[in-house]
C-alpha positions as CSV (number, residue, x, y, z in Angstrom):
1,X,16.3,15.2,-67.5
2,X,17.5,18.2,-69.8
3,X,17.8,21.8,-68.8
4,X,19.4,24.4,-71.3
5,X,19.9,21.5,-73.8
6,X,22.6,20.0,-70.8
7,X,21.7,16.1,-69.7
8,X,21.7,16.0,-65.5
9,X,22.0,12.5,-63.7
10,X,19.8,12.1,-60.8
11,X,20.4,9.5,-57.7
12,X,17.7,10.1,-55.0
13,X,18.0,7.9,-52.0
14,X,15.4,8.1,-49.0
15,X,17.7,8.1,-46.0
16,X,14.9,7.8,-43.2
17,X,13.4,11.1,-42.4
18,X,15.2,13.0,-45.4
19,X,15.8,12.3,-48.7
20,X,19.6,12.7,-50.8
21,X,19.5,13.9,-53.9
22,X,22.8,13.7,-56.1
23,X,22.7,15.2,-59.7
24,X,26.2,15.1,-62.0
25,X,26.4,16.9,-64.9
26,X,28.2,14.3,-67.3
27,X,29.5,17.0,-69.5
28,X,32.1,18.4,-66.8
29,X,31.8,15.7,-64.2
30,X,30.5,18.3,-61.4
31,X,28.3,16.8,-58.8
32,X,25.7,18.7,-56.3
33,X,24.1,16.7,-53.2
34,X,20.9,18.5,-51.9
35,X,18.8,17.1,-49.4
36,X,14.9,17.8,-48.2
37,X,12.4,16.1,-46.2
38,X,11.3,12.2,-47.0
39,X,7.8,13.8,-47.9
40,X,9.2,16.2,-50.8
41,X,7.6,15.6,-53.7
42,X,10.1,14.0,-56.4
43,X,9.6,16.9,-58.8
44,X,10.4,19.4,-56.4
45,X,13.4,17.5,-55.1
46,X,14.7,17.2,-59.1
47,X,13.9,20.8,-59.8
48,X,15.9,22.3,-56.7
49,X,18.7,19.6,-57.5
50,X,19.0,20.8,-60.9
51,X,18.7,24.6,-60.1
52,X,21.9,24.1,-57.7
53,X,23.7,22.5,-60.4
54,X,23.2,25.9,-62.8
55,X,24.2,28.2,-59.9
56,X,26.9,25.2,-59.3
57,X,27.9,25.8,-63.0
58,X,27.3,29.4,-63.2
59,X,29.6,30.2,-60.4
60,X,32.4,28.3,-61.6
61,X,32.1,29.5,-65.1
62,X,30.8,26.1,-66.8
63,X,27.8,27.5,-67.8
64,X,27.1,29.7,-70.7
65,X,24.2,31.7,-69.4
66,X,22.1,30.6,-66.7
67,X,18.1,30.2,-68.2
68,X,16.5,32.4,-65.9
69,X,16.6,36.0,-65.1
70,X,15.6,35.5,-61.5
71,X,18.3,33.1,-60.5
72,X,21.1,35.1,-62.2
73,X,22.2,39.2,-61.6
74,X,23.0,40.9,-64.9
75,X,26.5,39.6,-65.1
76,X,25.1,36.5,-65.6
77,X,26.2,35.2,-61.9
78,X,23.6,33.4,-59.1
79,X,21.6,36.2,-57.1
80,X,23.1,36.2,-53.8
81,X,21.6,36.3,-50.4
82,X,21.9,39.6,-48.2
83,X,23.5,37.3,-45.1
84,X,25.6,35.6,-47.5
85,X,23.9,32.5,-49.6
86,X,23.1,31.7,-53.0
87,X,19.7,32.4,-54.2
88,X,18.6,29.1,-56.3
């Protein structure tokens, strides 16, 4: 799967009740685990993997410009919470 031209690695494993989803980003070797219930749909389990990579990659500076205006501020860094999380 491609986002902002950037190849993303999934591994989704059904662990029971939930499901693991590990993306790697083979261009800096970063890797995000996410996990959801066993009934998530698999395109909503990619789509929230792969949006935690680009606030992954956005707050370490590994990514250019994150691809949407509601996931970044205007610097260009992930929206965050008012009690303290990242909005992905």
């Amino acid at each position: 799967m491609r986002d902002d031209g950037r190849e993303l690695l999934f591994e989704i494993m059904d662990l029971g009740g939930w499901m693991r989803v590990c993306v790697v980003d083979p261009v800096t070797a970063e890797e995000v685990v996410v996990t959801a219930p066993s009934g998530t749909a698999r395109a909503d389990l990619e789509r929230l993997a792969r949006r935690r990579m680009i606030a992954h990659l956005a707050a370490r500076g590994l990514l250019a410009s994150a691809n949407t205006e509601t996931d970044t501020d205007a610097g260009g860094a992930p929206r965050r919470d008012p009690r303290g999380g990242i909005i992905v």
